[in-house]
C-alpha positions in Angstrom: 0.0 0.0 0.0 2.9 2.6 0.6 4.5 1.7 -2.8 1.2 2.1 -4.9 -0.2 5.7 -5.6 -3.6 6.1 -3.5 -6.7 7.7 -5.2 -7.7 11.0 -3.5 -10.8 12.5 -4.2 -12.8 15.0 -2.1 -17.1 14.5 -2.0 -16.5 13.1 -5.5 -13.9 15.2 -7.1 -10.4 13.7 -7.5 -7.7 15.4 -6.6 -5.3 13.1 -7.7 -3.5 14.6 -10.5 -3.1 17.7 -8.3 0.7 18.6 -6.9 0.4 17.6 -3.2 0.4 21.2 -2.1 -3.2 21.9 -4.0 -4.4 18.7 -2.1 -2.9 20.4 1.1 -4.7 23.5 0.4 -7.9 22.3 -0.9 -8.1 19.8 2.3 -7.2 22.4 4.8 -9.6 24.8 3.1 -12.3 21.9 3.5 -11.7 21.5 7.2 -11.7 25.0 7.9 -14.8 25.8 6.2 -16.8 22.4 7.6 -15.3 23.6 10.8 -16.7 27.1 10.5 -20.3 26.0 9.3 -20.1 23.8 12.2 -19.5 26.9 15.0 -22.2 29.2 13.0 -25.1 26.1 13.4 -24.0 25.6 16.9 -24.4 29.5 17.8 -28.0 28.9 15.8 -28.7 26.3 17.9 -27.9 27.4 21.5 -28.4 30.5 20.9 -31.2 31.2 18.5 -33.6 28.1 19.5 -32.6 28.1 23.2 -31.1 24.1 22.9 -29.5 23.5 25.5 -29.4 19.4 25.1 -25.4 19.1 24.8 -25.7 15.2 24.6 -28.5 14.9 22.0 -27.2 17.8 19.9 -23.3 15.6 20.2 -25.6 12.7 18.9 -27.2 14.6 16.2 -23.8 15.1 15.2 -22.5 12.2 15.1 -24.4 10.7 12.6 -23.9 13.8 10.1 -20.0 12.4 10.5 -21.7 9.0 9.6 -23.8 10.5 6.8 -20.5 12.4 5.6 -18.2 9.4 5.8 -20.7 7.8 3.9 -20.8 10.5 1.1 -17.2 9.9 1.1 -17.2 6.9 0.0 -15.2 5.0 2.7 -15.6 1.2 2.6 -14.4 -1.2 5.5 -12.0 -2.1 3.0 -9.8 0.9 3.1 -9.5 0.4 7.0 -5.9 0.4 8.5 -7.1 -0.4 12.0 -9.5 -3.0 13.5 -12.6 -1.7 14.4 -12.1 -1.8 17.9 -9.7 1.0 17.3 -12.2 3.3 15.3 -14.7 2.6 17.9 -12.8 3.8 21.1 -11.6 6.8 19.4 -14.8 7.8 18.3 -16.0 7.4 22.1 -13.5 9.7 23.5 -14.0 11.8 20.8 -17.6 12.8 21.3 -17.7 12.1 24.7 -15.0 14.8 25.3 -17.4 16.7 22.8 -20.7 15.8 24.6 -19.2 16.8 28.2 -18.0 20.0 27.3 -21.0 21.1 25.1 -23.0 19.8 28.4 -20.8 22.1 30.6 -22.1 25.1 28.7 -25.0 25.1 30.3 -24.0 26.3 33.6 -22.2 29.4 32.3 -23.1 32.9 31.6 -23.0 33.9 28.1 -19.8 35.8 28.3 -18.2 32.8 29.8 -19.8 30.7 27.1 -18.5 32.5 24.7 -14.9 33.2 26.1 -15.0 29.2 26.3 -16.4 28.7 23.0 -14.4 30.6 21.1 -11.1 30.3 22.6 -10.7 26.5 23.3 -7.5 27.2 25.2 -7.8 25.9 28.7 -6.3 22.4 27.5 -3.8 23.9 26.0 -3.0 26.6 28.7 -2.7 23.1 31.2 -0.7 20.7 28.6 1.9 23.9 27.6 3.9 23.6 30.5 4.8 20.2 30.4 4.9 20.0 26.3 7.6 22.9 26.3 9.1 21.4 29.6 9.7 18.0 28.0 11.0 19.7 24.5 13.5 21.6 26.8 14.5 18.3 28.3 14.6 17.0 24.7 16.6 19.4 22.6 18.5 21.6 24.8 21.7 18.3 25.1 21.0 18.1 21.3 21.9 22.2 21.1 25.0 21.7 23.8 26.3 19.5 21.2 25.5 20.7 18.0 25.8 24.2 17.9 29.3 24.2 18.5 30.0 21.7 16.2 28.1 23.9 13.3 29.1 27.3 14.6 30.4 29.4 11.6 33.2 31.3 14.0 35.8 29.4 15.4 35.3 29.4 19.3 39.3 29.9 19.8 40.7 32.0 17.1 44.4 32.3 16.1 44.7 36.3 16.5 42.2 38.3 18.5 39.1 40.0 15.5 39.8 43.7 16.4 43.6 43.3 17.6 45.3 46.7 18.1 48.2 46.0 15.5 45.3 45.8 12.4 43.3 49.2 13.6 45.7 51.9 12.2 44.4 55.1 12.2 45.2 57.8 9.3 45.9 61.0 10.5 44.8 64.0 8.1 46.8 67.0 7.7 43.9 69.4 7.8 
């Protein structure tokens, strides 16, 4: 499977013969727009119909991911993993999803939307020990490879600015 060229094709168009930067774009571009329509019906949602059902709304959407997988095309034959695999990732997936949309409802709006929009308190508790552990990581990796790379020798033969090479002209004025 790595040595054969895959098919790609997007809701039916093939984007095959495209340079692997116009799949990038055009897939990126997909995500961020599904993403976006997916914010603007969950404001119309909460906010416009009064829902306030996070479980049945995470659900609902759930099977428009079935429905849109389906559209797809994908087939159990183009499955890496066992289904097992699919299963529990799709559990943590919209349960994380279903308990944070459920959590909404004891906020105030403001705070709803701070925590809506941002999506940073993960991040702003996983930071610390991501850079912590990349500091772990690559700082012996820099101890040993700047030097080793460094453009200006770290002992060099004559001093850069020695006083015998500045001579300064004196003008007769």
């Amino acid at each position: 499977m790595k040595n054969e060229e895959q098919s790609r094709s997007l809701f039916g168009i093939s984007l095959t013969d495209r340079p692997r930067w116009q799949q990038f774009i055009i897939c990126s571009s997909g995500f961020f727009f599904g993403y976006l329509v997916n914010g603007v019906c969950e404001e119309y949602v909460y906010n416009r119909l009064q829902f306030s059902y996070g479980w049945y709304f995470t659900f609902v959407q759930g099977w428009v991911y079935i429905l849109l997988i389906y559209l797809q095309g994908f087939t159990t034959k183009q499955m890496v993993n066992p289904w097992k695999t699919y299963i529990k990732l799709s559990a943590v997936l919209m349960g994380s999803s279903g308990l944070i949309k459920s959590s909404l409802a004891f906020l105030n709006y403001p705070a709803q939307l701070m925590f809506k929009s941002t999506k940073l308190l993960g991040w702003l508790v996983a930071a610390p020990f991501i850079f912590g552990a990349l500091y772990v990581l690559f700082v012996p990796c820099f101890t040993v490879l700047v030097p080793k790379f460094n453009s200006v020798p770290s002992s060099p033969k004559k001093p850069l600015n020695s006083p015998s090479e500045v001579r300064l002209k004196v003008r007769d004025v």
